[in-house]
C-alpha positions in Angstrom: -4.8 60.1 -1.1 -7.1 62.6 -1.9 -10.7 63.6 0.2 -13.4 65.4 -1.7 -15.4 67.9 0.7 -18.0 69.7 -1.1 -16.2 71.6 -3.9 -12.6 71.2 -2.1 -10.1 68.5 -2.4 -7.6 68.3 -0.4 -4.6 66.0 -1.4 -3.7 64.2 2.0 -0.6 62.2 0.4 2.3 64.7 1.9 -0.1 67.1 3.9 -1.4 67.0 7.3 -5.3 68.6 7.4 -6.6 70.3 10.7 -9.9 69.8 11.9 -10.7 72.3 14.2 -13.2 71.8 16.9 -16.6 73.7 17.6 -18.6 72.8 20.5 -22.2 74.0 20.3 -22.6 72.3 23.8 -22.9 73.7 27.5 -20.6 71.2 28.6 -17.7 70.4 26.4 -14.7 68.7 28.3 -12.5 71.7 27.2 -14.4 75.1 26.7 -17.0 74.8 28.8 -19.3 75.8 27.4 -17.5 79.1 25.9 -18.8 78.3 21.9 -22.3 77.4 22.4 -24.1 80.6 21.8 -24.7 80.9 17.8 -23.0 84.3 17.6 -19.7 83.1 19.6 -19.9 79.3 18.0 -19.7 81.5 14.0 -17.1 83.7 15.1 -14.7 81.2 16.5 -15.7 79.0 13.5 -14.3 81.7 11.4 -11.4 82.2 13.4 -10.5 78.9 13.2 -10.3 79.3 9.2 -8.2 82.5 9.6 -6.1 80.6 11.6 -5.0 78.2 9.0 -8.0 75.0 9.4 -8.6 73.2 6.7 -12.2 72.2 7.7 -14.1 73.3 10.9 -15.9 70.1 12.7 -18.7 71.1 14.9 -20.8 69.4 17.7 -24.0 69.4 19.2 -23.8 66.6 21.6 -20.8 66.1 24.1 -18.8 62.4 22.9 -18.7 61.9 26.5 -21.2 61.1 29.3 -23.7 64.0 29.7 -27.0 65.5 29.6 -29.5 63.9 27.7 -29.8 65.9 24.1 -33.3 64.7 22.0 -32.8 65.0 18.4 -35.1 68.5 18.2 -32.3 70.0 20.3 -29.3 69.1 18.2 -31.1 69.6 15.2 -31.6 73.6 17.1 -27.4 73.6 17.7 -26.7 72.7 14.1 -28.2 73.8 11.5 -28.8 77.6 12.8 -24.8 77.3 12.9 -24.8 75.8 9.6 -26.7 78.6 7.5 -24.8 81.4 9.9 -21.2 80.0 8.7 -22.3 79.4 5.2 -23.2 83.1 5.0 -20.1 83.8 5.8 -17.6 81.5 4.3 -17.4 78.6 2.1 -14.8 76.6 4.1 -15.5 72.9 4.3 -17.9 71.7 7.3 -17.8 68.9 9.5 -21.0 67.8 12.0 -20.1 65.5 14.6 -23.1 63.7 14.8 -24.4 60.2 15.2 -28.0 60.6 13.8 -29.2 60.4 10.3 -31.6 63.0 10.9 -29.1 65.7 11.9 -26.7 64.6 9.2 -29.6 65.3 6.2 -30.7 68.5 7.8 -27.4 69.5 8.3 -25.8 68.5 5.1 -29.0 70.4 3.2 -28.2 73.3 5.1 -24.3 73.3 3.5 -21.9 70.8 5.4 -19.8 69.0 3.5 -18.9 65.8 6.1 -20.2 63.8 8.8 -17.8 62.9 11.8 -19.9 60.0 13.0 -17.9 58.7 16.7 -20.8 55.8 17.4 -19.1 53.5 14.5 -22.7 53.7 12.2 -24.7 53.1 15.2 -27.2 54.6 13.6 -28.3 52.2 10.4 -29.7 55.2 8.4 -26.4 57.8 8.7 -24.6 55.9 5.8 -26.8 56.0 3.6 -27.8 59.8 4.1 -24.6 60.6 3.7 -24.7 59.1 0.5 -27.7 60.4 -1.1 -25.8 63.4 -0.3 -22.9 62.8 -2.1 -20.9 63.6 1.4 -18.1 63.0 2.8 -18.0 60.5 6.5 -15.2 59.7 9.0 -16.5 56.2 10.7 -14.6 55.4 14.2 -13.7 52.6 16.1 -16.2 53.1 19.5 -15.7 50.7 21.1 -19.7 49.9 22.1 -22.2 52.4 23.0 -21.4 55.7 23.1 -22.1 58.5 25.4 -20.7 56.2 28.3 -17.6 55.6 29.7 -16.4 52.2 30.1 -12.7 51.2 30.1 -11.6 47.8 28.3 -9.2 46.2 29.9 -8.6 43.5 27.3 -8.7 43.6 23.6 -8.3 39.9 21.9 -5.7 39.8 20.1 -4.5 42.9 21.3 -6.0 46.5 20.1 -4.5 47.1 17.1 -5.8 44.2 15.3 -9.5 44.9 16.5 -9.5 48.4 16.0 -8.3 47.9 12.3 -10.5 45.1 12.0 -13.6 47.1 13.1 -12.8 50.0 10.7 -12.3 47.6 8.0 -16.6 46.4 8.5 -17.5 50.4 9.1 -16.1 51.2 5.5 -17.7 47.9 3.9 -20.7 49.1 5.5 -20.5 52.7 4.2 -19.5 51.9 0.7 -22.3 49.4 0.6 -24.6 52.3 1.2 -23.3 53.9 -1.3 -21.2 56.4 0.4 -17.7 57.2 -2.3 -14.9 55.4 -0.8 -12.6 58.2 -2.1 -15.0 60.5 0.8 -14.1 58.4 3.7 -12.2 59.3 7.0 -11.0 56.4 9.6 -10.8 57.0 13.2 -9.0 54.9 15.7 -10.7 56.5 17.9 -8.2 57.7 21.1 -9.8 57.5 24.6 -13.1 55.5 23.5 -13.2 52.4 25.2 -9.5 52.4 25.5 -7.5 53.2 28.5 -4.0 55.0 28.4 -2.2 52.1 26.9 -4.5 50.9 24.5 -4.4 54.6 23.2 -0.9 54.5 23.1 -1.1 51.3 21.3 -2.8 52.2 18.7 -1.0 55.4 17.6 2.4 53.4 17.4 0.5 50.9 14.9 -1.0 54.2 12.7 1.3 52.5 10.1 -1.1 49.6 10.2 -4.6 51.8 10.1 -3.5 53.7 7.0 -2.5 50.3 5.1 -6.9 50.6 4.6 -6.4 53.1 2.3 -8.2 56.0 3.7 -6.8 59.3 5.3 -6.4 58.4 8.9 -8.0 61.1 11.9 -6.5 61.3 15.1 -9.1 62.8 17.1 -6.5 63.3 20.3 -6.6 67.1 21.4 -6.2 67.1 25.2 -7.3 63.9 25.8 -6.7 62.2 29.0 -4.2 59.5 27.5 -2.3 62.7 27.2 -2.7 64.0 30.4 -2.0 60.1 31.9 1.3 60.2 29.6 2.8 63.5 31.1 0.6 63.7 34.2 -1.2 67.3 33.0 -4.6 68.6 33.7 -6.6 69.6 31.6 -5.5 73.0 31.2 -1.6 72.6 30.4 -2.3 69.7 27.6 -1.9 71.6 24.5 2.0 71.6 23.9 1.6 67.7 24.5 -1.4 67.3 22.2 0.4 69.1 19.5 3.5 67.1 19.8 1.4 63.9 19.6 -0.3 65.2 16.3 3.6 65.8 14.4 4.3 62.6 15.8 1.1 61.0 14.4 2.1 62.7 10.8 5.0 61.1 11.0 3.4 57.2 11.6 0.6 57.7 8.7 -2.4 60.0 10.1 -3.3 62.3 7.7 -6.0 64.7 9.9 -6.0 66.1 13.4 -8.8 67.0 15.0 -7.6 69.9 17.5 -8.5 72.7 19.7 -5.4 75.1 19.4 -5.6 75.7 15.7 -2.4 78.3 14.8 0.0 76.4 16.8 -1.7 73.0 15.4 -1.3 74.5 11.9 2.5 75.8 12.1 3.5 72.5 13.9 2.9 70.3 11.1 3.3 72.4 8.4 7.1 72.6 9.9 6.8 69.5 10.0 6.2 68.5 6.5 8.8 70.8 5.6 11.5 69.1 7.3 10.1 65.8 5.7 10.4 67.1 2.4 6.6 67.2 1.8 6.3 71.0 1.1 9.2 73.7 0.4 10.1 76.9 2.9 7.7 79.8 1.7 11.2 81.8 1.1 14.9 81.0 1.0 16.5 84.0 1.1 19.2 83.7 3.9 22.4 83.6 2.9 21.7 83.9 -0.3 20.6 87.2 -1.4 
């Protein structure tokens, strides 16, 4: 199970990677707005590396229901960000982005991945990636993104579609070319699903990583959390975290996150206890 990103591979079979999240948006659900200046969006970038990330994903356009942001503006968010942390550090880049013409300016300008959440809504994304030799995480929407509709049905039930769905996005992407040995799978927590179908779906990871591919859980703070455990916004974190072990444990092999450190140490304990990776030292009792 390995994922090539630019000149890093990482080697997902017994190792959880951390994503950690960059919002280079005014309104993100969780910061607020606190990362969207250049300067502050680099420097938390590069916190997030000291912090133990294995890859830094950053976004110009809220997933969610928002203000309306043209292509000119994104392409301002990004790549500015994208030369500044390249100056500074050769850690692999994620851009969340759903348009091709972000994706090639940004992957010219250094990233190594694009963390498409519209399922290839856009034709041309794939095939970008590609000519870039790139790395793309494809995730079950659901239908059009930047909205908010719930589901309350999924025929035969959610598993099956979402697997199903992910199943086309990667025919698609390889088709364009894009290496199947660079490609992410996203269930895709919260989009289009309620609390259930969220729920669902991370009980049957099992079943999303018989495709192959590392699977993301892109489930930091989300409100199937907060539903769970009846939490605001604010006091998700401990929840979110425990959700990401327990996601390990069922076959995901990334977690996007917002609390990096205590992401980090979580499921590296974690894959200690399973075996994957031995204690730094063992010098108790011993010496």
């Amino acid at each position: 199970m390995l994922l090539r990103l630019g000149a890093t591979t990482l080697d997902l079979h017994r190792r959880m990677a951390v994503m950690a999240i960059v919002n280079r948006t005014p309104d993100s659900f969780y910061d607020r707005g606190a990362t969207y200046a250049l300067e502050a969006s680099v420097d938390h970038a590069l916190a997030q590396v000291e912090e133990g990330a294995d890859l830094v994903d950053v976004g110009g356009v809220k997933a969610g229901p928002g203000e309306d942001v043209d292509t000119a503006a994104e392409l301002d968010r990004i790549v500015p960000f994208v030369e500044a942390f390249r100056r500074r550090s050769d850690a692999p880049l994620s851009i969340d982005t759903f348009r091709a013409e972000v994706a090639d300016a940004a992957l010219s300008a250094g990233a190594d991945l694009i963390n498409d959440t519209s399922g290839l809504s856009d034709p041309d994304l794939a095939g970008v990636v590609a000519a870039h030799d790139a790395a793309l995480v494809v995730m079950h929407s659901g239908g059009d993104i930047r909205q908010r509709p719930m589901r309350n049905h999924y025929h035969p039930d959610v598993t099956t579609v979402v697997r199903d769905e992910l199943a086309r996005l990667l025919d698609r992407a390889t088709a364009a070319g894009v290496d199947r040995d660079r490609i992410v799978v996203d269930p895709g927590h919260d989009f289009r699903k309620n609390t259930l179908h969220s729920l669902e779906v991370t009980r049957n990871l099992p079943v999303l990583a018989e495709l192959g591919r590392p699977v993301l859980v892109a489930l930091s703070n989300k409100d199937f959390i907060g539903e769970s455990l009846d939490l605001p916004l604010a006091e998700r974190v401990d929840a979110s975290i425990g959700a990401a072990v327990v996601s390990m444990t069922l076959g995901a092999r990334m977690v996007r996150v917002h609390e990096t450190q205590r992401t980090v140490r979580a499921v590296r304990m974690a894959e200690v206890i399973l075996g994957w990776r031995d204690p730094v030292r063992t010098v108790r009792g011993l010496a």
